[in-house]
py3Dmol code that shows the C-alpha trace and the ligand (Angstrom):
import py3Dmol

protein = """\
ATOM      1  CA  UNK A   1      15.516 -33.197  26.779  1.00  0.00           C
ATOM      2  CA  UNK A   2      14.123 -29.857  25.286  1.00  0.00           C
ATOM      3  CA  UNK A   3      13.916 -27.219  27.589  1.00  0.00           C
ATOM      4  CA  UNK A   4      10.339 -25.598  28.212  1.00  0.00           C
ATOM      5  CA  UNK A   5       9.067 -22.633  28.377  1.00  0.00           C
ATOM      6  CA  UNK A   6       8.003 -21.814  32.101  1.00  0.00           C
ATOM      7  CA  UNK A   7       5.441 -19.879  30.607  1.00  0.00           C
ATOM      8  CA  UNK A   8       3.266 -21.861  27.626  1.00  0.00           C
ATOM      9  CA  UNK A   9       1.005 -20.536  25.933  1.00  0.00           C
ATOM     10  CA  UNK A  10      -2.302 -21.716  23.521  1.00  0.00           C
ATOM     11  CA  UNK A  11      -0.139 -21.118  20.607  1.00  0.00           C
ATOM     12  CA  UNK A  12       2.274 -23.392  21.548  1.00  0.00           C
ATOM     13  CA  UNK A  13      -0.598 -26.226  22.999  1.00  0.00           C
ATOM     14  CA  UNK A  14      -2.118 -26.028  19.458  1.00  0.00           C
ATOM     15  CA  UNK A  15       1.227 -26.897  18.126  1.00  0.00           C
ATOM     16  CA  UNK A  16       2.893 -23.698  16.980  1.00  0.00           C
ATOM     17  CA  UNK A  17       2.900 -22.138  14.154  1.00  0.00           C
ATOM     18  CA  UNK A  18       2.788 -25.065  11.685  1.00  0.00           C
ATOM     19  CA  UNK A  19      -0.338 -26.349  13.081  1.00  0.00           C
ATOM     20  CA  UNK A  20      -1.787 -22.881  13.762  1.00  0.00           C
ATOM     21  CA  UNK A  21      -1.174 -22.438   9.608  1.00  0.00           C
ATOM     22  CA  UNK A  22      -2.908 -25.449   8.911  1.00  0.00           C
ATOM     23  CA  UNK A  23      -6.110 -24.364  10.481  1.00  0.00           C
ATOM     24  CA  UNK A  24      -5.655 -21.017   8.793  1.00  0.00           C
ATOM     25  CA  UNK A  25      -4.953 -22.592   5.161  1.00  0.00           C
ATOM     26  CA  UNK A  26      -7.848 -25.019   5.364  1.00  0.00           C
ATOM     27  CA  UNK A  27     -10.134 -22.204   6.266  1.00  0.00           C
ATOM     28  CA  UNK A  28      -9.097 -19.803   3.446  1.00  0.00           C
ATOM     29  CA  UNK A  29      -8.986 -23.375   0.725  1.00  0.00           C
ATOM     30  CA  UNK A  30     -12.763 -23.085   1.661  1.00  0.00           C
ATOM     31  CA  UNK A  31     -13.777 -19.648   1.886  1.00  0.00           C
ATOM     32  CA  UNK A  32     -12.709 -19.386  -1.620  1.00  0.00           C
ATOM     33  CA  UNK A  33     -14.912 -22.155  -2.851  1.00  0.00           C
ATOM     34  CA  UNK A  34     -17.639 -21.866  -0.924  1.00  0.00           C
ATOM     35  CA  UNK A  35     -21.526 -21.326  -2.511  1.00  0.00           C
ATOM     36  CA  UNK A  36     -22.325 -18.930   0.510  1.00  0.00           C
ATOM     37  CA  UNK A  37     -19.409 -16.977   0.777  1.00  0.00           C
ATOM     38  CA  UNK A  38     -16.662 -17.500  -1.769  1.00  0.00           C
ATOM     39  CA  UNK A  39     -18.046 -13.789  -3.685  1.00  0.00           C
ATOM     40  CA  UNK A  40     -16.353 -12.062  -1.312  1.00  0.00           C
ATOM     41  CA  UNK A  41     -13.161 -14.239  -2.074  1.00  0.00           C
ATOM     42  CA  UNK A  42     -12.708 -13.165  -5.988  1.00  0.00           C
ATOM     43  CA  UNK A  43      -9.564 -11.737  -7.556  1.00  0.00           C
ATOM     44  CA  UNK A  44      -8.349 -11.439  -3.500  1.00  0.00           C
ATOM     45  CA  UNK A  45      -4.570 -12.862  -2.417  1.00  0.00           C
ATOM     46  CA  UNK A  46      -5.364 -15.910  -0.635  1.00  0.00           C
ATOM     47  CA  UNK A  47      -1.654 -16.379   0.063  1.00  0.00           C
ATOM     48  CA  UNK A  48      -1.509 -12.466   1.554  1.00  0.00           C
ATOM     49  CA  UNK A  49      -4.914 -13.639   3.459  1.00  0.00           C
ATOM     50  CA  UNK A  50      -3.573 -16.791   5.239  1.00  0.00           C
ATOM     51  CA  UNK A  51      -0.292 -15.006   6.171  1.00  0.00           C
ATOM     52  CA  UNK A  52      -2.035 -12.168   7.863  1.00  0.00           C
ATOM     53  CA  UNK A  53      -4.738 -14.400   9.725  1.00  0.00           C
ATOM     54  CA  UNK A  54      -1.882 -16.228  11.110  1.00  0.00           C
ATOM     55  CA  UNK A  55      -0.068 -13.409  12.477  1.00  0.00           C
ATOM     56  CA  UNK A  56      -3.525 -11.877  13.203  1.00  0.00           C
ATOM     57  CA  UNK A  57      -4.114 -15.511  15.102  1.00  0.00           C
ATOM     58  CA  UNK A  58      -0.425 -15.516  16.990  1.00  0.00           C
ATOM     59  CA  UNK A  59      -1.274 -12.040  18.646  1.00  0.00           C
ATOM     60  CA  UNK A  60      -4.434 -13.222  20.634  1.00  0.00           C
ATOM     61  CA  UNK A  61      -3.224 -16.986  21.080  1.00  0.00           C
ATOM     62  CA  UNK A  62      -0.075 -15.654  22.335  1.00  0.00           C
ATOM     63  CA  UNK A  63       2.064 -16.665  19.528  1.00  0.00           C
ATOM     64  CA  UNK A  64       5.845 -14.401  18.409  1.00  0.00           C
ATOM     65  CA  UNK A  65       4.224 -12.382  15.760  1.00  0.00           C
ATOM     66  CA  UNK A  66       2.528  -9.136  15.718  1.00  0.00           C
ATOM     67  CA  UNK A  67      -0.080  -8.270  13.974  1.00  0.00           C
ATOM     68  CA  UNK A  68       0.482  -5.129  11.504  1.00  0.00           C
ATOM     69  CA  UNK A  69      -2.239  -5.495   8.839  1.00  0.00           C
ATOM     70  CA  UNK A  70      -4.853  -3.287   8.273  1.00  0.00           C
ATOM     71  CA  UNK A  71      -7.518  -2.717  11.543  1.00  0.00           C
ATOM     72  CA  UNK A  72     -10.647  -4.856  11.124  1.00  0.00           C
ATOM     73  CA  UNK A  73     -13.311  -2.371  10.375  1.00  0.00           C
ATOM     74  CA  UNK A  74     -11.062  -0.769   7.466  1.00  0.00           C
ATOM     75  CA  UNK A  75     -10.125  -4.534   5.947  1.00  0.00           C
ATOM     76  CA  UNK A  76     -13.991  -4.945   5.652  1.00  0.00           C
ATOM     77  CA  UNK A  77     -15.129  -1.873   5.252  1.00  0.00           C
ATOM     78  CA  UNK A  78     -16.057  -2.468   1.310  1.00  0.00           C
ATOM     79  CA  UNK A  79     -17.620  -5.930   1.907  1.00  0.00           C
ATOM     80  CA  UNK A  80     -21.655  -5.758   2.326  1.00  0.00           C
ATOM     81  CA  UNK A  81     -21.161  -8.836   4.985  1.00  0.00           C
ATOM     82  CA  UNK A  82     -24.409  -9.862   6.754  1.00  0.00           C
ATOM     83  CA  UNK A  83     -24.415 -12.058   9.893  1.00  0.00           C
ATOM     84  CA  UNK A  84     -25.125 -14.908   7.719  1.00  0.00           C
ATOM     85  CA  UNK A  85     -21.567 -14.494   6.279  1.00  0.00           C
ATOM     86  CA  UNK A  86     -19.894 -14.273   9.490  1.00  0.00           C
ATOM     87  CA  UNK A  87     -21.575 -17.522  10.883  1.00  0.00           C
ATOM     88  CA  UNK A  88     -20.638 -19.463   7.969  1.00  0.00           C
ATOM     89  CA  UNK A  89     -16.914 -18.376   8.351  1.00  0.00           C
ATOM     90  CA  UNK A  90     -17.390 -18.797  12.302  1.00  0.00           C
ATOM     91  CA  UNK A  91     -18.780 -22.649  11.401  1.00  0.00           C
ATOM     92  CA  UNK A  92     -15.797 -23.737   8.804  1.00  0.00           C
ATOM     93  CA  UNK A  93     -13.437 -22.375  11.550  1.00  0.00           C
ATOM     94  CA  UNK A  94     -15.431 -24.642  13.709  1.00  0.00           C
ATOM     95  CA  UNK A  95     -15.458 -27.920  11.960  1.00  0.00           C
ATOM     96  CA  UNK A  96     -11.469 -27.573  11.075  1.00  0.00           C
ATOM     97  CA  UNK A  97     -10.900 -27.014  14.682  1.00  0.00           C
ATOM     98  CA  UNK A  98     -12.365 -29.845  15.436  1.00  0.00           C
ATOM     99  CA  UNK A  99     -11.522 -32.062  11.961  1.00  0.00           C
ATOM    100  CA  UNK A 100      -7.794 -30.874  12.934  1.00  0.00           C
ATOM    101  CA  UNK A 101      -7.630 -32.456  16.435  1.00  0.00           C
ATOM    102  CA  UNK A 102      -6.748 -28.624  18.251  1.00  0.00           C
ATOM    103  CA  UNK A 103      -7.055 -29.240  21.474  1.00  0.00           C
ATOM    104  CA  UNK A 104     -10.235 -28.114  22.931  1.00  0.00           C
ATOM    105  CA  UNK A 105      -9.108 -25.403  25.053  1.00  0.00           C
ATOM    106  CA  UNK A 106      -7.546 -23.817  22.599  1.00  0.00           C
ATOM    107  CA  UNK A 107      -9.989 -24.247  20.033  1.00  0.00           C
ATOM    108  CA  UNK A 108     -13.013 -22.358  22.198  1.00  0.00           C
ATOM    109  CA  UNK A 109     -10.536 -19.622  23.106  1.00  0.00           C
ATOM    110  CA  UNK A 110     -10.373 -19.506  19.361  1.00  0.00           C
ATOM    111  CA  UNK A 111     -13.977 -19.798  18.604  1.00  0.00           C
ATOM    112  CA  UNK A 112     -14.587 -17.172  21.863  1.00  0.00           C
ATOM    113  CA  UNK A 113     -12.135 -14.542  19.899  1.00  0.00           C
ATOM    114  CA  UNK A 114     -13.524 -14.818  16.362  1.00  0.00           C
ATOM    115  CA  UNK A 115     -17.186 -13.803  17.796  1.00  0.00           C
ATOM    116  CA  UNK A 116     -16.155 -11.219  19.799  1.00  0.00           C
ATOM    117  CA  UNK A 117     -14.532  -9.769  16.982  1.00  0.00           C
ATOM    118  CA  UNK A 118     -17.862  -9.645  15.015  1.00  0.00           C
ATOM    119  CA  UNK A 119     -18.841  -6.391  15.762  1.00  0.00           C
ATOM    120  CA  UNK A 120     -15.462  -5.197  14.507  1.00  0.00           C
ATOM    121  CA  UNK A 121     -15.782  -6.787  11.525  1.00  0.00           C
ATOM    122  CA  UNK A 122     -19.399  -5.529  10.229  1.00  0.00           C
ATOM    123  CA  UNK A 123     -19.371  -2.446  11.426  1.00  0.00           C
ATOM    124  CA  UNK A 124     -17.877  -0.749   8.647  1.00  0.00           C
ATOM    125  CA  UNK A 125     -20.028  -2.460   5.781  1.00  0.00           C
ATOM    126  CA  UNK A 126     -23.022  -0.488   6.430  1.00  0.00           C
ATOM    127  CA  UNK A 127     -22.292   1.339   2.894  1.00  0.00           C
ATOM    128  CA  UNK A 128     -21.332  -1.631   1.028  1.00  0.00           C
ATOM    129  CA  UNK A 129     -24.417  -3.170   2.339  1.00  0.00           C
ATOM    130  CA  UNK A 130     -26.807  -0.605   1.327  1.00  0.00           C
ATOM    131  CA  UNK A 131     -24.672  -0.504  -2.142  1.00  0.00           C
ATOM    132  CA  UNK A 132     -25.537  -4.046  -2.506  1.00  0.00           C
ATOM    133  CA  UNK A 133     -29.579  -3.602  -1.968  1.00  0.00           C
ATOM    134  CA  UNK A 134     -29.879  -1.144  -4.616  1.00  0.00           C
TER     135      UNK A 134
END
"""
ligand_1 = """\
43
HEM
C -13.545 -12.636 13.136
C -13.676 -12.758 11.828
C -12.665 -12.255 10.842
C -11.339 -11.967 11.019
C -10.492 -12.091 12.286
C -10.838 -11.513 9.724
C -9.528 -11.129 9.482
C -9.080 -10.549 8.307
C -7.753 -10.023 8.108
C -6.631 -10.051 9.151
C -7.714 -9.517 6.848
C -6.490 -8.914 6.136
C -6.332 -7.448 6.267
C -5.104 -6.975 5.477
O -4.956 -7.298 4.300
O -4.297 -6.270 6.053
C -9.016 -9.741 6.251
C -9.386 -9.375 4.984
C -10.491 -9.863 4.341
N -11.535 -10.542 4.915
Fe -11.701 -11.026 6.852
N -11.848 -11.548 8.810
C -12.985 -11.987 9.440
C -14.231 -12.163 8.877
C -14.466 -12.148 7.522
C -15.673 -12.615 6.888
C -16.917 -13.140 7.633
C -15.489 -12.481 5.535
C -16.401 -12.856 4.405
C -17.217 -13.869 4.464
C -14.168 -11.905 5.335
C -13.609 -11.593 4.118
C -12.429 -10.895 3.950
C -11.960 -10.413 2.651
C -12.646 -10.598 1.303
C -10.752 -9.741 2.907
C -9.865 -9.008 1.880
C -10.251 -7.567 1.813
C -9.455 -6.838 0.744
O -8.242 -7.080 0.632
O -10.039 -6.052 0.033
N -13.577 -11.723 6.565
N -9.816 -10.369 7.153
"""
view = py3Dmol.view(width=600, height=400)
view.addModel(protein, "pdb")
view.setStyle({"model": 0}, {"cartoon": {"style": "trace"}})
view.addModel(ligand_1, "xyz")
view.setStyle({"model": 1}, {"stick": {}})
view.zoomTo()
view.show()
């Protein structure tokens, strides 16, 4: 029998990091095609993406890898991103959650991490943004 952990974590109950990637890829396949959002997507590394939302993923599910990217405001910091953006990202990530079968505790501890992390991520594009009304 495999030995386990004493202490689990929601990284491991979502199935490591092969399921963890899964949710990740699907999520970046569609950000990159979709009509609301997919702008933000073009001439961007979707390969460089996925890895770093994994790792970004494993440190706040509890996961072996540390994330080492760039901070959140500075990574969006040139994007004019309105709330409108963020909730369609926030709803993909939702539906693949769920189309994925990750179980549900994981999933809204997920889901509770990505909109806390909202302000983070918009507060930096207040230049972009007024770029992009003139
Ligand atoms: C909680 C929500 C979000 C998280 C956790 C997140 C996470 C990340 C991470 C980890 C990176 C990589 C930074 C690096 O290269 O070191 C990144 C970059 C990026 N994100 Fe997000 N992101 C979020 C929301 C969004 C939204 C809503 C959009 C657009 C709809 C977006 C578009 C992008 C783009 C285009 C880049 C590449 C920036 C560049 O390389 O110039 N992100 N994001």
């Amino acid at each position: 029998m495999r030995e386990r952990s004493l202490v689990s974590s929601l990284w491991d109950d979502a199935g490591g990091e092969a399921a963890v990637t899964r949710v990740v890829q699907e999520l970046y396949d569609r950000l990159f095609v979709d009509q609301m959002v997919s702008f933000f997507f073009e001439g961007k590394d979707k390969a460089h993406l996925v890895a770093q939302q994994v790792r970004f993923t494993s440190a706040f599910l509890g996961g072996p890898y540390v994330y080492e990217g760039k901070p959140l405001p500075e990574a969006h910091a040139a994007l004019p991103l309105l709330a409108g953006h963020f909730d369609r990202r926030h709803h993909l990530l939702r539906q693949i959650l769920a189309k994925q079968a990750i179980p549900q505790a994981v999933a809204d501890e997920w889901l509770r991490v990505d909109e806390a992390l909202r302000t983070s991520v918009m507060k930096s594009g207040e230049d972009a943004r007024a770029l992009a009304r003139t």
